[in-house]
C-alpha positions as CSV (number, residue, x, y, z in Angstrom):
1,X,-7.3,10.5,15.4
2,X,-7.4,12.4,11.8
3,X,-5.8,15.8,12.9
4,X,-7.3,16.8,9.0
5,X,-10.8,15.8,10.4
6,X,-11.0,17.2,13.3
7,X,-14.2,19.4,14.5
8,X,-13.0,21.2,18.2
9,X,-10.2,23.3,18.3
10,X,-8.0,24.7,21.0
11,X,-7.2,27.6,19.3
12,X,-9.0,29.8,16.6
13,X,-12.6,28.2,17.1
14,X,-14.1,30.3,14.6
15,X,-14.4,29.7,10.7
16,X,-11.2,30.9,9.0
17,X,-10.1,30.8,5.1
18,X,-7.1,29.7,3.8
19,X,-5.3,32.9,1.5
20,X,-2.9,32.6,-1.3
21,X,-0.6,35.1,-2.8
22,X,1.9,34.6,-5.2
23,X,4.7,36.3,-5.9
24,X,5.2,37.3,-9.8
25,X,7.0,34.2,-11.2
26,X,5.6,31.6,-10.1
27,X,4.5,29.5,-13.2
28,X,1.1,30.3,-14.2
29,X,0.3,25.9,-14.5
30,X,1.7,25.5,-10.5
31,X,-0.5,28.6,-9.7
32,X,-3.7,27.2,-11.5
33,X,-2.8,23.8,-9.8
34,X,-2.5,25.7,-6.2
35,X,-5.2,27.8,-6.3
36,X,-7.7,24.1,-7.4
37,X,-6.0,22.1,-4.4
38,X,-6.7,24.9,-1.7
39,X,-10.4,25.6,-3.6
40,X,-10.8,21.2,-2.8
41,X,-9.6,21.8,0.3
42,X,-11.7,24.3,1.4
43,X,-14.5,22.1,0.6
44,X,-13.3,18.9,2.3
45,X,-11.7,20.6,5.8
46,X,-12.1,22.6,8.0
47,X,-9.9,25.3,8.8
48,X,-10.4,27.0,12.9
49,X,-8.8,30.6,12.1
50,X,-7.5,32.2,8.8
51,X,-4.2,31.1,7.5
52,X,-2.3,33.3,4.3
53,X,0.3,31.2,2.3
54,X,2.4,32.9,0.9
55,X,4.0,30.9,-2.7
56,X,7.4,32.3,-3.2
57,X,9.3,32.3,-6.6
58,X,12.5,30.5,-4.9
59,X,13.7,27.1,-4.4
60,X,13.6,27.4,-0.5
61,X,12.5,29.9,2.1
62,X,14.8,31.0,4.9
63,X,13.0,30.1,8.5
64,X,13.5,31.9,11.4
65,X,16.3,30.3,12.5
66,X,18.1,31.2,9.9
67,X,18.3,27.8,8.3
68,X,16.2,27.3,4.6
69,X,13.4,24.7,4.3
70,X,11.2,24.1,1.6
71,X,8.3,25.4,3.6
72,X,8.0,27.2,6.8
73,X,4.7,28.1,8.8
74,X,4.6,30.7,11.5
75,X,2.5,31.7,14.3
76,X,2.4,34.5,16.5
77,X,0.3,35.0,19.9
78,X,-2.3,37.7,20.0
79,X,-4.3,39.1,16.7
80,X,-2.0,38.5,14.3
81,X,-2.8,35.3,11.7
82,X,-0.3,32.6,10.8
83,X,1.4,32.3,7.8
84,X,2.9,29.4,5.6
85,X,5.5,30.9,3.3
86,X,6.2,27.7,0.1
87,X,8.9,28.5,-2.1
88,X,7.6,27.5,-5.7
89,X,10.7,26.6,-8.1
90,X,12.4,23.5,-7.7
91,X,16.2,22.8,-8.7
92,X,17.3,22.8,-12.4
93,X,18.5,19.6,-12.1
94,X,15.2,18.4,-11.0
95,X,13.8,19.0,-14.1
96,X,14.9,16.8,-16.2
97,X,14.7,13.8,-13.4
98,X,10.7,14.6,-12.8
99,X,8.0,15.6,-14.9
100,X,6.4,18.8,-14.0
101,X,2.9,17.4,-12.3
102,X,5.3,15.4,-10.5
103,X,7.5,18.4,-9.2
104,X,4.1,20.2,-8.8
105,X,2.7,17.8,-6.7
106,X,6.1,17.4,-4.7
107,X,5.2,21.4,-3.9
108,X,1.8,20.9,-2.7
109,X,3.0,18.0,-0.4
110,X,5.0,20.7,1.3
111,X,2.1,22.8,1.5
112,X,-0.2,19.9,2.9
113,X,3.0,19.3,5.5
114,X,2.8,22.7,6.6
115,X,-0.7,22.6,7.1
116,X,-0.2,20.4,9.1
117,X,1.7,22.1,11.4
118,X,-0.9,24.7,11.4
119,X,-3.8,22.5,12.5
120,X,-1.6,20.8,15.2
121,X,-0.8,24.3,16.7
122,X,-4.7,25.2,16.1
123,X,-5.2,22.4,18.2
124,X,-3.0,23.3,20.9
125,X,-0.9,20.0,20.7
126,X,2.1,19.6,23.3
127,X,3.9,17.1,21.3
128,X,7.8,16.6,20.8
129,X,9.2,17.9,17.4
130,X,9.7,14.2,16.2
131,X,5.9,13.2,16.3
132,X,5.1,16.9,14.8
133,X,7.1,15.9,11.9
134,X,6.2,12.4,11.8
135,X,2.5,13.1,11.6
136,X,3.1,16.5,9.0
137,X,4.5,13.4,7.1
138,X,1.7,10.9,7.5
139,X,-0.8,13.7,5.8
140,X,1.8,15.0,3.2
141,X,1.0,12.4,0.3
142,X,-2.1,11.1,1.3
143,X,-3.6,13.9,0.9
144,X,-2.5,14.9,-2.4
145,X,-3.5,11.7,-3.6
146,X,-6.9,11.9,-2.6
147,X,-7.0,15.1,-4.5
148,X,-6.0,13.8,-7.3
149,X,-8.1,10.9,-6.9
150,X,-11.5,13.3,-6.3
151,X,-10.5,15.6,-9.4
152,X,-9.5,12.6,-11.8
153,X,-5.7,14.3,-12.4
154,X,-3.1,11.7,-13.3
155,X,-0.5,11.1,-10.1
């Protein structure tokens, strides 16, 4: 089963959009980069119920539990929409170790992860945490990849 390809949903039936916002900082290439991959997706997937992602200028975002990850999605029952909150800077140390497409692409790989969270909830999956995970990080890479791929960028 392709959780990305996918047409009934448990949850959120409807069409829904995916929303960006950025906080001021985040480099203007990673934000051109973003805002392409989510436009491709958009295009190739669908998505059941409106998600907002919010692209943090930090190196991790602190998750409910009070731990920091370098991604977190949220939902909530009722009205209001999930949310996917990315923090968009990467380590100093990083930088010279990786070029910047590859740190780039390491970001939207965290994004695509969280993603996948959100279809499996969309879905209404009853699944332990391990095969969550484990399928969030079957979809993380490929998926990048077969952006890059379809819009002939180097990866």
């Amino acid at each position: 089963m392709n959780l990305w390809e996918r047409h009934e949903r448990i949850r959120c039936t409807g069409s829904g959009k995916i929303i960006l916002r950025f906080e001021p900082g985040v480099e203007e290439e990673f934000r051109r980069l973003c805002i392409r991959f989510v436009r491709w997706l958009r295009e190739k997937y669908a998505f059941p119920c409106s998600v907002r992602i919010y692209v943090k200028d930090c190196e991790r975002v602190r998750l409910l539990s009070g731990r920091m990850a370098y991604g977190g999605f949220r939902w909530f029952d009722g009205d209001r929409p999930p949310y996917i909150r990315l923090p968009a800077r990467v380590e100093e140390g990083l930088r010279d170790e990786f070029s910047d497409m590859d740190i780039y692409y390491s970001i939207l790989s965290s994004l695509v992860h969280e993603l996948t969270h959100y279809l499996q909830w969309a879905d209404g999956l009853k699944q332990s945490n391990a095969v969550s995970e484990r399928q969030a990080n079957h979809y993380r890479f490929r998926l990048i990849e077969q952006f890059c791929e379809e819009q002939n960028l180097p990866y």
